[in-house]
C-alpha positions in Angstrom: 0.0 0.0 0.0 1.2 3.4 -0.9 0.4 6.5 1.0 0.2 10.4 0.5 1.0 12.3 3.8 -1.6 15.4 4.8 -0.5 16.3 8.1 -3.4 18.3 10.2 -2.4 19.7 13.2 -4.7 19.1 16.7 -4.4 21.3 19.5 -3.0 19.4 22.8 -6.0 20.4 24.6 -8.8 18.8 22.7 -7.0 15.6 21.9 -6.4 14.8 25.5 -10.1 15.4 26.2 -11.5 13.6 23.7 -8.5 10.7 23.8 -7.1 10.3 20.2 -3.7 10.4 19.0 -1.6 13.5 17.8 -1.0 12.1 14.3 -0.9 13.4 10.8 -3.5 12.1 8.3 -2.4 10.9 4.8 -4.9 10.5 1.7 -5.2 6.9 0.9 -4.1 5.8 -1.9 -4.3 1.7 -2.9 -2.0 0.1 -4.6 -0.4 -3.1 -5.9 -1.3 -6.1 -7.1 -4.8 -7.8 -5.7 -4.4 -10.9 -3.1 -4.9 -14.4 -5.2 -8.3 -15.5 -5.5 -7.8 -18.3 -3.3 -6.6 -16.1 -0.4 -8.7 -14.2 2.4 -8.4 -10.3 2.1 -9.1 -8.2 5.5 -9.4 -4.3 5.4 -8.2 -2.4 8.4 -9.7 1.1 8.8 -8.7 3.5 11.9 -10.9 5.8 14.1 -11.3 9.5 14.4 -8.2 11.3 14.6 -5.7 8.2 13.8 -4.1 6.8 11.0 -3.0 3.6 9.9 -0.3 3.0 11.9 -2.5 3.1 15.0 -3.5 -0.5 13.8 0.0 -1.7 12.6 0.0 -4.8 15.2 -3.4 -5.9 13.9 -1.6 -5.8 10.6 0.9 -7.8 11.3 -0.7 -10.2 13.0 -3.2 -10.8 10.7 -0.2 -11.4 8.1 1.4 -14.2 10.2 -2.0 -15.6 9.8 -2.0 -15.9 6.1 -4.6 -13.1 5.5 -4.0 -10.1 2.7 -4.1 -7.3 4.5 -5.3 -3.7 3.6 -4.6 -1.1 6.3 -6.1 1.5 4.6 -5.5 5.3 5.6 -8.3 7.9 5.4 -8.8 11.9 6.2 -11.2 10.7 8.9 -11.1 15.0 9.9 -11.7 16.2 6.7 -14.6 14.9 5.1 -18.1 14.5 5.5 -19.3 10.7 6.2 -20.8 9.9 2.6 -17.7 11.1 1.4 -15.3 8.6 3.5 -17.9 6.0 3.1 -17.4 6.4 -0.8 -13.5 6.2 -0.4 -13.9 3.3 1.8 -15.9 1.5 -1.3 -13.4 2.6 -3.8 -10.5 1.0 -1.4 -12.7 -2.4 -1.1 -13.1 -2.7 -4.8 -9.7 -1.7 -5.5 -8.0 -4.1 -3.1 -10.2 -6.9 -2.7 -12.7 -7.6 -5.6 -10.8 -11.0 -6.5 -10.3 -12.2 -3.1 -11.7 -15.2 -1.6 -13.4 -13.5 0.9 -12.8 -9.7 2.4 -13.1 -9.4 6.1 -13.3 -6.0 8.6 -11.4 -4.8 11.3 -12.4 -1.5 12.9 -11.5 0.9 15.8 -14.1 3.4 16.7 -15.2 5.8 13.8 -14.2 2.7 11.2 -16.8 0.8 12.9 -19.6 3.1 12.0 -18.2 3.3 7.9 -18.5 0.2 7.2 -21.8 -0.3 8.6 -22.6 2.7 6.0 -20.8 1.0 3.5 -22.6 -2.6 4.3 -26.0 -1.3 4.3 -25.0 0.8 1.0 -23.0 -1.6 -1.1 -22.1 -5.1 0.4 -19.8 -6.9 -1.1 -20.6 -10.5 -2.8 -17.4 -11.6 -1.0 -18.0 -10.2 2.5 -16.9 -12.0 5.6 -16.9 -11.3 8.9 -16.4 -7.9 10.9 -14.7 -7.2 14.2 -15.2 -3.9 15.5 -13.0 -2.7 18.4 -14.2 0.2 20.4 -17.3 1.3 18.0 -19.4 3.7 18.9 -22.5 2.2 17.7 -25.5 3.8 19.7 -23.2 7.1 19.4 -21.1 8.5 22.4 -22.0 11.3 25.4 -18.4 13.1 25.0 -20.0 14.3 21.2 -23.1 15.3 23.1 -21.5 17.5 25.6 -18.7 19.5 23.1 -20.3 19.6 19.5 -22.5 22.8 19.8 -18.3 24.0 20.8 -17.3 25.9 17.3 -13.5 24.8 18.1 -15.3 21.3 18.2 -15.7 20.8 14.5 -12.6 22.9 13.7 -10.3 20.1 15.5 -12.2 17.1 14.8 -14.2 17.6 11.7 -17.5 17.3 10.2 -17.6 14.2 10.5 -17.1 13.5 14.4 -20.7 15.9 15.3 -22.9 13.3 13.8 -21.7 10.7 16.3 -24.1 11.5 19.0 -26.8 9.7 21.1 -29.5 10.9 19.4 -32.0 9.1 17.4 -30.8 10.7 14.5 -27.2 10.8 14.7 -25.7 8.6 12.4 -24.4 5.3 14.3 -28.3 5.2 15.1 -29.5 5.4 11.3 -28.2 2.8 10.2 -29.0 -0.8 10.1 -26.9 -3.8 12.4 -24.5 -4.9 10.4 -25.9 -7.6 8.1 -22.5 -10.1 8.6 -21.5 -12.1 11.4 -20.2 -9.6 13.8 -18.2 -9.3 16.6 -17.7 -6.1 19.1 -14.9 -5.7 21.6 -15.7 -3.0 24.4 -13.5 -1.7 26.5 -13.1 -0.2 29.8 -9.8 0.9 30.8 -10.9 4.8 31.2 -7.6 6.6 32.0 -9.7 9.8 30.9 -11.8 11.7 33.7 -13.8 14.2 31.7 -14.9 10.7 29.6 -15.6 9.0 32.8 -17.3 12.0 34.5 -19.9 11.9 31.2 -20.2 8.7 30.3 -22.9 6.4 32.0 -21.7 3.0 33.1 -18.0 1.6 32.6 -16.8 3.2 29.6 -13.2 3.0 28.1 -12.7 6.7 28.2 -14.4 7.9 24.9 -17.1 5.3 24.6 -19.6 3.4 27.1 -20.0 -0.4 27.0 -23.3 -0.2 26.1 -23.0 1.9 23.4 -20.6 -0.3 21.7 -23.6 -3.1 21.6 -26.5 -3.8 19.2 -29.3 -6.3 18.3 -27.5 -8.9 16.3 -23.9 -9.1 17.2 -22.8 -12.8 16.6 -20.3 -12.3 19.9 -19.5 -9.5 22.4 -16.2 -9.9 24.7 -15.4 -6.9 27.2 -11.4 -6.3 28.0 -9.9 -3.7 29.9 -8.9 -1.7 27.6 -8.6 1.8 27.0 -10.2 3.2 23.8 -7.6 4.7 22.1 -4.7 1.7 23.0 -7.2 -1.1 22.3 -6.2 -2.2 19.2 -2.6 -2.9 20.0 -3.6 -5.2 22.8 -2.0 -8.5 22.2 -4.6 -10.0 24.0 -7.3 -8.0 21.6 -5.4 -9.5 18.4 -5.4 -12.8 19.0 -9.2 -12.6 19.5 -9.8 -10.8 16.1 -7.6 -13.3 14.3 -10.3 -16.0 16.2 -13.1 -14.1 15.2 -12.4 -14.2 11.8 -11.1 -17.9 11.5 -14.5 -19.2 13.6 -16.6 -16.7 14.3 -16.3 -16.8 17.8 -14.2 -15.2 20.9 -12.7 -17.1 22.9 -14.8 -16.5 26.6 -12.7 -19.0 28.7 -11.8 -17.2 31.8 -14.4 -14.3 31.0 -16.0 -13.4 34.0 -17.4 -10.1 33.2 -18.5 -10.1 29.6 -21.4 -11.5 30.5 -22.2 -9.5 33.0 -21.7 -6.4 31.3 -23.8 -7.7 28.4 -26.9 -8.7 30.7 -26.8 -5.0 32.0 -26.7 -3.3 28.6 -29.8 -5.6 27.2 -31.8 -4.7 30.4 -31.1 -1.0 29.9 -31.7 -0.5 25.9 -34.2 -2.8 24.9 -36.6 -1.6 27.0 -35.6 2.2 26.3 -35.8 0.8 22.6 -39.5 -0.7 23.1 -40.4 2.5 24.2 -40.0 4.3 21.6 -40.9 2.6 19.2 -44.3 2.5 21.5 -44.3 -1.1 22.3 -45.6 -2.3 25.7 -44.1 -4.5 27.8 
């Protein structure tokens, strides 16, 4: 893969509140040949405010275990989400058209793209997705600082439509329509986060708003939301995911837990507004 830098500068301020790294954006630009037919393709795509190298150990691991990998780079700051959405699909058919099969791997804002791009344009080829961190039902922190003008200026146009809100767009769009797995975290090591954020959160998202109706599996680590992803621990339970379709739970006290809490406090809220009597 070949890259263009477009470094964007982000005041120190804003990304310690809202948790994301201090790293330049590059244009993505695919390239080379695409992965035999025979072999499995899997796209990595970052979260708000990252880059591709924020996901460099999932792309090695996944490597080592015989995938074609595709860490694809996007100006997750700069564009509005139908744009990034369309880039994402150009990068997909681009890279992995001819593959076997073409897997996900996300970390927060990626999540909520490909869901765009599944309920938009799925793939005949599509496999399995693993989303670390997502911010599925939308997260508090947006709430509280996206009527801030310096807000958008930082973290784009993209980041104010990533509310709780009925209409915000994590909650427009469909569950994903593959056999997904989520990976919550919740090693906060962010106050403001924890302060706003209802439940055990992982410093930008709760654990409940990572979950939906549908997930094939949902494992909860402690984990901070913007180190998650180069967990070793985390790895090895995407590259499971995507050989079974499973995590592995042995040892897993809490995920359950968690999970039981998170049902019992949204479907309810969910039946309720969509008028529906218990």
């Amino acid at each position: 893969m070949r890259r263009i830098r477009a470094a964007v500068p982000c005041p120190g301020l804003f990304c310690v509140v809202l948790a994301t790294a201090v790293i330049p954006l590059r244009a993505d630009v695919m390239s080379g040949t695409p992965p035999a037919a025979a072999q499995e393709a899997v796209v990595l795509l970052h979260g708000l405010g990252r880059n591709a190298g924020s996901m460099a150990l999932l792309e090695q691991r996944l490597s080592s275990a015989a995938y074609a990998v595709h860490n694809i780079d996007y100006p997750s700051r700069k564009a509005l989400p139908e744009v990034l959405v369309g880039l994402l699909a150009e990068s997909v058919d681009a890279c992995c058209s001819e593959a076997s099969k073409v897997h996900f791997v996300t970390h927060s804002l990626g999540g909520i793209l490909v869901r765009a791009y599944l309920a938009a344009d799925m793939p005949a080829n599509v496999g399995r997705l693993v989303m670390l961190a997502p911010p599925n039902r939308g997260s508090e922190l947006t709430d509280l600082l996206r009527d801030q003008w310096l807000f958008e200026t930082v973290m784009g146009p993209t980041a104010r439509q990533l509310g709780t809100d009925p209409d915000s767009l994590p909650n427009r769009l469909p569950p994903p329509p593959i056999e997904t797995g989520v990976i919550a975290g919740t090693g906060s090591v962010n106050p403001i986060g924890t302060l706003v954020i209802p439940g055990e959160d992982d410093g930008m998202v709760s654990v409940c708003s990572t979950w939906i109706e549908g997930l094939t599996d949902f494992l909860v680590v402690p984990k901070t939301h913007a180190f998650i992803m180069r967990s070793t621990r985390v790895t090895a339970q995407v590259v499971r995911f995507l050989r079974v379709g499973s995590f592995d739970h042995e040892g897993d006290d809490l995920t359950a837990v968690y999970l039981a809490g998170c049902e019992a406090a949204i479907r309810p809220a969910a039946d309720a507004e969509e008028g529906v009597e218990p």
